[in-house]
N, C-alpha and C positions, 0 to 999 in steps of 0.2 A: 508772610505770604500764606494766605489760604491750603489748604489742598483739599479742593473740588474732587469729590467722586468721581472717577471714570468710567462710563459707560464700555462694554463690552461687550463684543459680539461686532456681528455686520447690522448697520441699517436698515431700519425695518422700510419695505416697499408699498407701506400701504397709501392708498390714496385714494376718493371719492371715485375717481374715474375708474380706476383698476377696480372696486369693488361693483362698480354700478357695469362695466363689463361681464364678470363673472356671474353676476344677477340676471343679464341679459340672456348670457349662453343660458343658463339655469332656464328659466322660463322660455326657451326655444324648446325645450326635451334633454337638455346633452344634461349628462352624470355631473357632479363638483369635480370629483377628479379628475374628468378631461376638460372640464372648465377651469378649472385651476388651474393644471399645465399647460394649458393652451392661452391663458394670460399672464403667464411666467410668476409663479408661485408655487407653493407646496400646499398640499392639505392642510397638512397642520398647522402653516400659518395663518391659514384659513380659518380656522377653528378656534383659535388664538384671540384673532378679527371679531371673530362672534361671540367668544365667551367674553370680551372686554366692552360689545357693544351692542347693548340692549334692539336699538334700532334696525343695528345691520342683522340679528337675528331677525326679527320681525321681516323683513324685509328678503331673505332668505327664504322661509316659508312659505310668503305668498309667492315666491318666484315659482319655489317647487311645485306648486298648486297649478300653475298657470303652465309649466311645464308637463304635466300630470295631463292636462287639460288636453296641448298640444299632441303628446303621444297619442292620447287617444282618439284625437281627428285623423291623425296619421295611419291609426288602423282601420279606421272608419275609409277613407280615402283608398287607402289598398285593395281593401276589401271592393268598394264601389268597383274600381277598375279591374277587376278580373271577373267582375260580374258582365261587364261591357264586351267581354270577350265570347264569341261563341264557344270555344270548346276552352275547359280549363288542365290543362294537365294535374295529373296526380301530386308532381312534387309540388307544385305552387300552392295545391290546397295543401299541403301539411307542411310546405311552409307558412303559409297565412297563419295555419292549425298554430303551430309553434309562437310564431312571431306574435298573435295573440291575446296567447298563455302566458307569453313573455311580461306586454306589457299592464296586462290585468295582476300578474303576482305583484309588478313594480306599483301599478298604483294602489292593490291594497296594501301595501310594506311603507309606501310614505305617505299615504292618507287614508290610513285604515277605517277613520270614523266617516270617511265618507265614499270609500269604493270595500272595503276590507268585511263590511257588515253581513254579506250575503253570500251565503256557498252556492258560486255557478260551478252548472257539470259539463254544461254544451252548448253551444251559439247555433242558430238556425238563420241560412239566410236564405231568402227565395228571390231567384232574377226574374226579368219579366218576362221569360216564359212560363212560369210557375216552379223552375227545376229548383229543387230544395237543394242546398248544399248545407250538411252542421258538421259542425266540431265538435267531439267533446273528449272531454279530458278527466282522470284520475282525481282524484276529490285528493287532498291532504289528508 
């Protein structure tokens, strides 16, 4: 009688569809690790996934890209809509301010060659009354 190696551990949960999930949240905006727990995985098996498979990498990227993308319509859109209002309260502008800050640090951090290249201080926006509203924030 043979003795076949036994594998050990638990079963790995990977599958086209679980991964093309996680791809999907990714390019909506959402982080890997609430896209990962939110398809019932861990990061690291994540990670796993990706250093075993050339394509799911590639494939990974352009998600973030395309998520990258998304965030920043998202700010773009916020932005529009508090411009549509007559009067803006103070906390809304510095949260806009904040929210961003937020997502320009995120997309220079995961697409540096292509949002990371240029030090902004402040955003200017003018509604159509001409009323200027800008941001600006602390340089690195």
């Amino acid at each position: 009688m043979d003795n076949l190696p036994v594998k050990k551990g638990r079963p790995s949960k990977y599958s086209k569809t679980l991964c093309r999930n996680v791809l999907t949240l990714l390019s909506e905006g959402m982080g890997i690790k609430h896209a990962t727990t939110k398809c019932g995985i861990t990061y690291p098996s994540w990670r796993t996934w990706m250093d075993k498979d050339e394509k799911l990498r590639e494939a990974y990227y352009k998600a973030k890209e395309a998520g990258i993308e998304m965030l920043i319509s998202k700010v773009d859109e916020k932005i529009e809509n508090a411009l549509d209002k007559k009067n803006i309260p103070m906390a809304e502008v510095k949260l806009l301010e904040i929210y961003s800050k937020n997502i320009q640090w995120q997309a220079g951090k995961l697409a540096p060659k292509q949002y990371g290249t240029e030090k902004q201080h402040h955003l200017s926006i003018i509604d159509s009354e001409d009323k200027k509203i800008e941001i600006s924030w602390a340089s690195d």
